[in-house]
N, C-alpha and C positions, 0 to 999 in steps of 0.2 A: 311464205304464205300465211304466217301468223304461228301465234305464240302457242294455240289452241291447236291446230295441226301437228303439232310439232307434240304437243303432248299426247294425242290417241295415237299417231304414229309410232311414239315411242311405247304408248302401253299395249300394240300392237302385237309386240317383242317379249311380253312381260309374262313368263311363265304362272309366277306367282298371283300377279291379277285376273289372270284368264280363270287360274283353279278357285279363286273366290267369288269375278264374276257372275259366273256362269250356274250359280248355285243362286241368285236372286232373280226371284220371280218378275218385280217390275224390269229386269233386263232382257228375261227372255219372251217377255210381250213386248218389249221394244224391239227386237229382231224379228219378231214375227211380221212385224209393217215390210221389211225386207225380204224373207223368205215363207214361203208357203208353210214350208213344214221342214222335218229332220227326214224323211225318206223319198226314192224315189219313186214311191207313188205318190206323194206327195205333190212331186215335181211334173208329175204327167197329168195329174188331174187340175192342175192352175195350166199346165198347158193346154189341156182340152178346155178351159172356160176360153182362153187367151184368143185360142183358134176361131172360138164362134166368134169375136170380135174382130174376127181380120188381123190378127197379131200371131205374127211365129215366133218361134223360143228358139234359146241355147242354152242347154242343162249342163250345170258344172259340179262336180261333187266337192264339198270343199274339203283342202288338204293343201299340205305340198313337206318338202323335206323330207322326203319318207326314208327311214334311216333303212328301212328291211326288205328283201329283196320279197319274201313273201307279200308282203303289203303293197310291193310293186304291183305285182301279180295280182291281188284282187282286186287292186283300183282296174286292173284291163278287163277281166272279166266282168267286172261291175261295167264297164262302159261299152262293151258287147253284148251286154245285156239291155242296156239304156238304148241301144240300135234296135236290138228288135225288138221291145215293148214299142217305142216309139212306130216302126213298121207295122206291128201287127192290128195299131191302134190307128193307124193312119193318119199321124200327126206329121208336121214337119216341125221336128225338134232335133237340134243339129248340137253336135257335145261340144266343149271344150276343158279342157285338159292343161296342166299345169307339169313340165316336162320333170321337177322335184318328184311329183306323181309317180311318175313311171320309172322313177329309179336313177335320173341323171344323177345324184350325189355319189350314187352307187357305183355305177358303171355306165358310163355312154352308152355303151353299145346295146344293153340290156334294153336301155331304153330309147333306143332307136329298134328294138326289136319288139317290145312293146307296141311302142305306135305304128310298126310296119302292120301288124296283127288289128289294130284299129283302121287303119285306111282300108284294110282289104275289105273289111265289113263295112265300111262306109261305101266303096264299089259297091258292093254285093249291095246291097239295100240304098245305093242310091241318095246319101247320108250326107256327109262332111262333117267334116275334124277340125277343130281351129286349137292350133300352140296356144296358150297365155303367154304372155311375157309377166315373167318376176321382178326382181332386183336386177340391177346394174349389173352383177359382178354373175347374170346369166343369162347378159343378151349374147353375146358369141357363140356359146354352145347352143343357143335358142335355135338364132338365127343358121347355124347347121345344117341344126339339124329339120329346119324348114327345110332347107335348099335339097338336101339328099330325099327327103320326103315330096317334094312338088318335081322332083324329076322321075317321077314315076307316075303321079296321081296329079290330077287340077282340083282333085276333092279335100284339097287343103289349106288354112290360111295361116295368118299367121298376126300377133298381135302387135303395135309400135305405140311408143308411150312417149307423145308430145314432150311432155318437160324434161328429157334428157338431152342432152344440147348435144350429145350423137347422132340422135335420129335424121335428120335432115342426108347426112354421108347412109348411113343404112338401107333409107330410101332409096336414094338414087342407085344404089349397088344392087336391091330387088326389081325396082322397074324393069332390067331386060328378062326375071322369069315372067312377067306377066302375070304376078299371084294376087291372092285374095288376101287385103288389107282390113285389119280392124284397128281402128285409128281409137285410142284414149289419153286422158291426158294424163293418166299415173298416179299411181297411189300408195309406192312405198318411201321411206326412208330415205333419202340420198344426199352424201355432198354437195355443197353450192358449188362446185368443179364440176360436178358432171349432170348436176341437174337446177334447171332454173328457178328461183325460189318463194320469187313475187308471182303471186296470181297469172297478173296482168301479162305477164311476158310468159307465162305457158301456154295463155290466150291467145295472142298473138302466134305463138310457133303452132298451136292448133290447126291456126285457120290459114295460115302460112302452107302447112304441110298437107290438108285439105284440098286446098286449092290446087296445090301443086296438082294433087292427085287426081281429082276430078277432070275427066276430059282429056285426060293424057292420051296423044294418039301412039298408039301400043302399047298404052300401060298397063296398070291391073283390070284382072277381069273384074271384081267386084271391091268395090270399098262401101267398109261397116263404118259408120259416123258414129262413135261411142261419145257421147256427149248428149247431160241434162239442160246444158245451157241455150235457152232460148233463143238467145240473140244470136249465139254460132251458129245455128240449128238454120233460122231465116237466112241468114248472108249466105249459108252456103246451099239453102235450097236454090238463092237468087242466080249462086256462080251457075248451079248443077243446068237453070232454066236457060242464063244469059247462054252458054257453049252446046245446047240442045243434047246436053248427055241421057241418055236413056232411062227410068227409073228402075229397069232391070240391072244396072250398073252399079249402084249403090243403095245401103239401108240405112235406117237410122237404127242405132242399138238403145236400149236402156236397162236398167236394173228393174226386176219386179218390184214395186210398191212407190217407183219414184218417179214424180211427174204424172200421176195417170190421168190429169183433163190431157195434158200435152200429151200423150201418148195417142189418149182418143180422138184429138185433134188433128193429129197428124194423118192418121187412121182413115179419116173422113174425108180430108182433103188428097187421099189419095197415097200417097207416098206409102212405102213399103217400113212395118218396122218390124222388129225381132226384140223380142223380151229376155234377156239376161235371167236363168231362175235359180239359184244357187241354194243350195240343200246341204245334209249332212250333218254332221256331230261337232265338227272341227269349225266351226261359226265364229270362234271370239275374233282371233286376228284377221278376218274379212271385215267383221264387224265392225272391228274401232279403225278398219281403213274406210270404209264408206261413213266412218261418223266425220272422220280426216277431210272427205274430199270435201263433204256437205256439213258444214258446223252448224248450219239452220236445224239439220237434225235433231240437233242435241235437245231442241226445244219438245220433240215425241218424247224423249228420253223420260226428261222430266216430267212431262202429263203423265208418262206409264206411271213413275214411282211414288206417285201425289194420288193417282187410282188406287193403288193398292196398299 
């Protein structure tokens, strides 16, 4: 996907450049286009703007890796906490979680114990939970521990990332739970063996895997359309129209600060979206993956550091 990808990806990773970036001013007003703020009130008060506009959210704290089991532990307590400000405020702001989060490095089970402790509050308040998917090398525990999790609860989904040349088999092995899909097209790191590398042909398996989904009779209850791209956006509004699927059936996802004529566009002409709000301390490596997906980006980048 370019030479430029290949390099925020890589500085993604880059311990040393994260502890310098993140100490320059014009950098951290160029994240601000992307995130609200560093706390979760931060993240509830862009959702209450979001809300008067007909736009629902999913609040993600950012992290992942987490080497310590206490740090497990606050990220749940922080996301049971994120359940009930969002209830008591009467948002519908739905979390997602990153399974490193809650300790998978750690211990599986810890963190299947974790997010059993999250669905139940998500019951209880009437919520939903959505996995992220990471790297490659943790979609099979991902996908798990979906599976152990939505046989218990439907108040869960779970995330697929188009340019893995996996997904298509993944797929097809979820459609008999009948779960909740949020379709992206990825944004880490990966081999040309296990992930596709040209644009064009993650494009392609997008709308491929999409379609597939859309209108499936027994399929998922709900699929999240994660994608900025225009034109997949229209074709697949056209499939969703041509097979008369329901707009309770699917949303279109987006990032806070990206796309927002298109968001409010979308908005207007009816269609259901959900705002991606993504908060916290730990910003760099999100950061240079959405500079990754979107290299038009970099052009904010630059105005910030020519402002200041």
């Amino acid at each position: 996907m370019g030479l430029m990808r290949n390099v925020f990806l890589a500085g993604s990773q880059s311990p040393w450049l994260r502890e310098r970036a993140m100490r320059y001013s014009f950098v951290r007003r160029s994240v601000s286009r992307f995130m609200p703020g560093e706390t979760l009130e931060d993240a509830l008060r862009a959702t209450q703007e979001l809300q008067l506009k007909g736009m629902s959210t999913v609040l993600t704290q950012l992290g992942e890796n987490i080497k310590d089991a206490g740090e497990a532990e606050a990220v749940r307590r922080h996301y049971l906490e994120v359940m009930e400000q969002a209830a008591a405020r009467g948002l519908d702001a739905q979390i997602s979680v990153k399974p490193t989060q809650l300790g998978l490095d750690l211990d599986p089970q810890l963190c299947r114990a974790h997010l059993a402790a999250l669905l139940k509050r998500a019951e209880e308040r009437r919520n939903f939970v959505w996995i992220d998917m990471e790297g490659s090398d943790y979609v099979d525990a991902t996908l798990d521990l979906f599976r152990g999790a939505r046989a218990v609860s439907s108040r869960i989904g779970v995330c697929l990332q188009a340019y893995l040349r996996r997904t298509p088999a993944d797929l097809e092995g979820l459609l008999p739970l009948r779960p909740a899909l949020r379709l992206v097209k990825g944004a880490y790191q990966e081999p040309a063996d296990r992930a596709f590398p040209r644009k064009e042909d993650v494009d392609a398996a997008y709308l491929e895997l999409a379609t597939r989904i859309l209108g499936q009779p027994g399929g998922p209850e709900m699929l999240a359309i994660g994608t900025h791209d225009p034109r997949l956006i229209e074709r697949l509004r056209a499939v969703a129209k041509e097979r008369g699927v329901p707009r309770a059936a699917y949303e279109f996802e987006m990032l806070y600060g990206i796309q927002r004529a298109l968001q409010a566009r979308l908005v207007e002409g009816g269609d259901r979206l959900r705002v991606l709000i993504s908060y916290g301390s730990y910003w760099f490596p999100w950061y240079m993956r959405r500079l990754a997906e979107r290299p038009a980006n970099v052009g904010f980048v630059v105005r910030n550091f020519f402002s200041g």
